[in-house]
C-alpha positions as CSV (number, residue, x, y, z in Angstrom):
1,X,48.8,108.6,141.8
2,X,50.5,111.6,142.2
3,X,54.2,111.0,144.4
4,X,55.2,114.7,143.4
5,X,57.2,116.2,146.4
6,X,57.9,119.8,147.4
7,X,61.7,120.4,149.1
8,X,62.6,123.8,149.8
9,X,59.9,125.6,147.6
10,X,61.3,122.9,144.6
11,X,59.1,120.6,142.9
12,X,60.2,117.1,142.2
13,X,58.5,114.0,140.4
14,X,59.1,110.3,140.1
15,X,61.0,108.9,137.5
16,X,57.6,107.0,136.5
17,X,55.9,110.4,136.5
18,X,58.4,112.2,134.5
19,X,58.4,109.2,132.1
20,X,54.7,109.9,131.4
21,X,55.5,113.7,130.9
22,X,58.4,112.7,128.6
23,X,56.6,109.8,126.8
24,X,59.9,107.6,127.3
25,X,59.9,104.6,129.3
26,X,61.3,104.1,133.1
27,X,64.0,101.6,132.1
28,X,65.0,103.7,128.8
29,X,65.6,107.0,131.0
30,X,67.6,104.5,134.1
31,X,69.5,104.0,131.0
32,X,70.3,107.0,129.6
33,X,71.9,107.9,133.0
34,X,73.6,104.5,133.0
35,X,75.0,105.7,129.3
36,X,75.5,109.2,129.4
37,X,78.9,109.0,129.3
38,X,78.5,107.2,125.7
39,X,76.0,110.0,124.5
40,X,78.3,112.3,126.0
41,X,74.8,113.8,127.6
42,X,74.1,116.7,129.7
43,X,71.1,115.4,131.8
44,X,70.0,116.8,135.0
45,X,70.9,115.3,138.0
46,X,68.3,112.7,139.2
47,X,67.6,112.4,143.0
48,X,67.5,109.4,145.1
49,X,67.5,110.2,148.6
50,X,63.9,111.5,149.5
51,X,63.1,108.1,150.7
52,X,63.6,104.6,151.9
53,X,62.6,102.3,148.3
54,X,65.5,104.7,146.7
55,X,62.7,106.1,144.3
56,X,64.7,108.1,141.7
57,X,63.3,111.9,141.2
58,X,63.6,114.5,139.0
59,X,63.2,118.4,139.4
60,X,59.7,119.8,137.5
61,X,61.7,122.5,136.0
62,X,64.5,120.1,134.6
63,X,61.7,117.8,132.2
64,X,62.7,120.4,129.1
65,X,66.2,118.7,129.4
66,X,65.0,115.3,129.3
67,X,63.1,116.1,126.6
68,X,66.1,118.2,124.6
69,X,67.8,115.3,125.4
70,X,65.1,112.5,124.2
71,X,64.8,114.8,120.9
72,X,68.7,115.0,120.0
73,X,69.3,111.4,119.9
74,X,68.4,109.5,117.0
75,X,65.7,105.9,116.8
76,X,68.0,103.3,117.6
77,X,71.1,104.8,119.2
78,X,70.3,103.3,122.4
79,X,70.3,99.6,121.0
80,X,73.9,100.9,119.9
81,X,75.5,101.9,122.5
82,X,73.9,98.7,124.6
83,X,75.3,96.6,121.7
84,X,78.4,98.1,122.3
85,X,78.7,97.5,126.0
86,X,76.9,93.9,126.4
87,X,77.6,92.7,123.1
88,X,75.5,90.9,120.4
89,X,72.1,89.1,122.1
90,X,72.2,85.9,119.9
91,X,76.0,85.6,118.5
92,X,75.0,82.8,116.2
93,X,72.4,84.7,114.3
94,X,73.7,85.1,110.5
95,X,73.4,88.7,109.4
């Protein structure tokens, strides 16, 4: 289903849409913007306003940042910086 929406001449897609386009999943992008301070990350500014379920869009022309931004972090990094801010999952495991 195709959600895209034109404002002022500008394309803009759904965060699920863009997630296809990126190959990254809804909840990992929410997150990026939820740690970008930690990644110290220049991402795009993601839109909520367009309608009432607060469905977060992105411009068309701003995917090649997401995926600059998907490319320069490294496998893992993610489960870091979530480690760091929520702590271990199971404390008790032994390393």
């Amino acid at each position: 289903m195709d959600t895209m929406k034109i404002i002022d001449g500008e394309k803009y897609l759904t965060i699920g849409e863009v997630s296809k386009k990126i190959n990254r999943g809804v909840v990992t992008i929410k997150n990026w913007y939820e740690y970008k301070e930690e990644f110290g990350a220049n991402l795009p500014e993601m839109f909520q306003n367009f309608d009432k379920k607060g469905t977060r869009y992105f411009r068309e022309k701003d995917i090649p940042k997401l995926i600059a931004f998907r490319d320069s972090i490294s496998y893992g990094q993610l489960a870091e910086v979530s480690r760091r801010k929520w702590g271990e999952r199971n404390p008790d495991k032994k390393s």
